[in-house]
N, C-alpha and C positions, 0 to 999 in steps of 0.2 A: 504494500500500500504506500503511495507518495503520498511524504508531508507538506503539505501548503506551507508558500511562504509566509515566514513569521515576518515581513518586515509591511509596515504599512506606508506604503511611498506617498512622499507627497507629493501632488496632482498641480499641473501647471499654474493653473485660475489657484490652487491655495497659496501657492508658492507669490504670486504676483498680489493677492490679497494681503499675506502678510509685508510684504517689502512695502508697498505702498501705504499701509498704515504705521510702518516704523520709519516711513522717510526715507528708504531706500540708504540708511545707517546702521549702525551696528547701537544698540539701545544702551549696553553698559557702560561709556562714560558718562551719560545723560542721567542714569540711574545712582552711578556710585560714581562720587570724583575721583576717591584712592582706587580706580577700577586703572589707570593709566591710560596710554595711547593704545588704539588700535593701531594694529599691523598685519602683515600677511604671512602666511605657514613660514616664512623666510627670514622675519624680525623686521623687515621695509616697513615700510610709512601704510596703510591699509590703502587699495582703492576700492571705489561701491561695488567693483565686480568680485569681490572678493567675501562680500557675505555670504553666510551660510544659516541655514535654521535651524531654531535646538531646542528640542522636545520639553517642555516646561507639565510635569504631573501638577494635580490639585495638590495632592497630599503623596506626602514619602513611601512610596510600596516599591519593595526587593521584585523584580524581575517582571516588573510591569512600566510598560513605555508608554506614555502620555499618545492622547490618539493627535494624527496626523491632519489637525482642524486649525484653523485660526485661533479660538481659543485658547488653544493648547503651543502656539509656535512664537518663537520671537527671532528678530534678523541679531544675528552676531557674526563678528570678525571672525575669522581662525584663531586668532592671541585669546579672545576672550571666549571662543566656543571649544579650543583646544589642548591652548597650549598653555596658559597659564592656570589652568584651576578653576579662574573665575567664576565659568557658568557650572561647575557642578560644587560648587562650595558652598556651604548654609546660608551664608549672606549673601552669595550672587542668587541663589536659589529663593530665596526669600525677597527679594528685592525683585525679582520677575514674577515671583505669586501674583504679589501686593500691584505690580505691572500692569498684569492681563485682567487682573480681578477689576482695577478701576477703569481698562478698555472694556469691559463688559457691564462696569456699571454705568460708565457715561456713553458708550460708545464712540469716544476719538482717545487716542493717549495722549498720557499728559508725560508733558519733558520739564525737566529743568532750566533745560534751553531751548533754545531757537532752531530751526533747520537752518543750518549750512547755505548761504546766496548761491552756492551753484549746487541744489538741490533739482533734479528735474521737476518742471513743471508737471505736476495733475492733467491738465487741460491739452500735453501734448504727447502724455505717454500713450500706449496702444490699450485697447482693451481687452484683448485678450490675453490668452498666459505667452503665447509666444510673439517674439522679439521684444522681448524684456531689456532694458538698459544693462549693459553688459559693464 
């Protein structure tokens, strides 16, 4: 008997829903200051084509992965989705709860700061999941 894949992919329209609701940035400076610079799997300076998304549970369960929805995804660097800790440490992990939970109470997220002046324009991205800002 063949086991079904265990991984639940994330689908292009989720993947372009959540970049656009984080600003097409990486959320962990914006969330925590002592989070540092982004950068890319190489220690470089990060660019936007360089996010990736990282499965955020409600609550702490052993061997259960947060499902593959917007509610559940937030955009990170590789420094901050891989290589430093960050997003699986109690305080990054908590700091993304507390994230998604007020994106789902207010429905837009809230930053500490501003988007970036050469963030892409809303009104000139594509609508659907493909050609996405690379």
């Amino acid at each position: 008997m063949r086991r079904k894949p265990r991984r639940d992919l994330v689908t292009a329209p989720t993947r372009y829903a959540v970049l656009s609701r984080d600003q097409w940035r990486c959320v962990a400076p914006d969330l925590d200051p002592t989070a540092g610079d982004c950068r890319n799997e190489f220690g470089d300076p990060n660019r936007p084509g360089d996010l990736e998304l990282h499965h955020v549970k409600d609550q702490p369960r052993m061997g259960v992965r947060a499902e593959s929805d917007p509610e559940h995804l937030v955009a990170l660097c590789p420094w901050h989705h891989r290589y430093s800790g960050w997003g699986t440490s109690r305080h990054g992990l908590g700091l993304l709860r507390q994230y998604l939970a007020g994106v789902k109470q207010t429905g837009f997220p809230t930053r500490q700061s501003e988007p970036p002046s050469d963030a892409p324009d809303q009104a000139t991205l594509p609508l659907s999941g493909e050609g996405e800002p690379s």
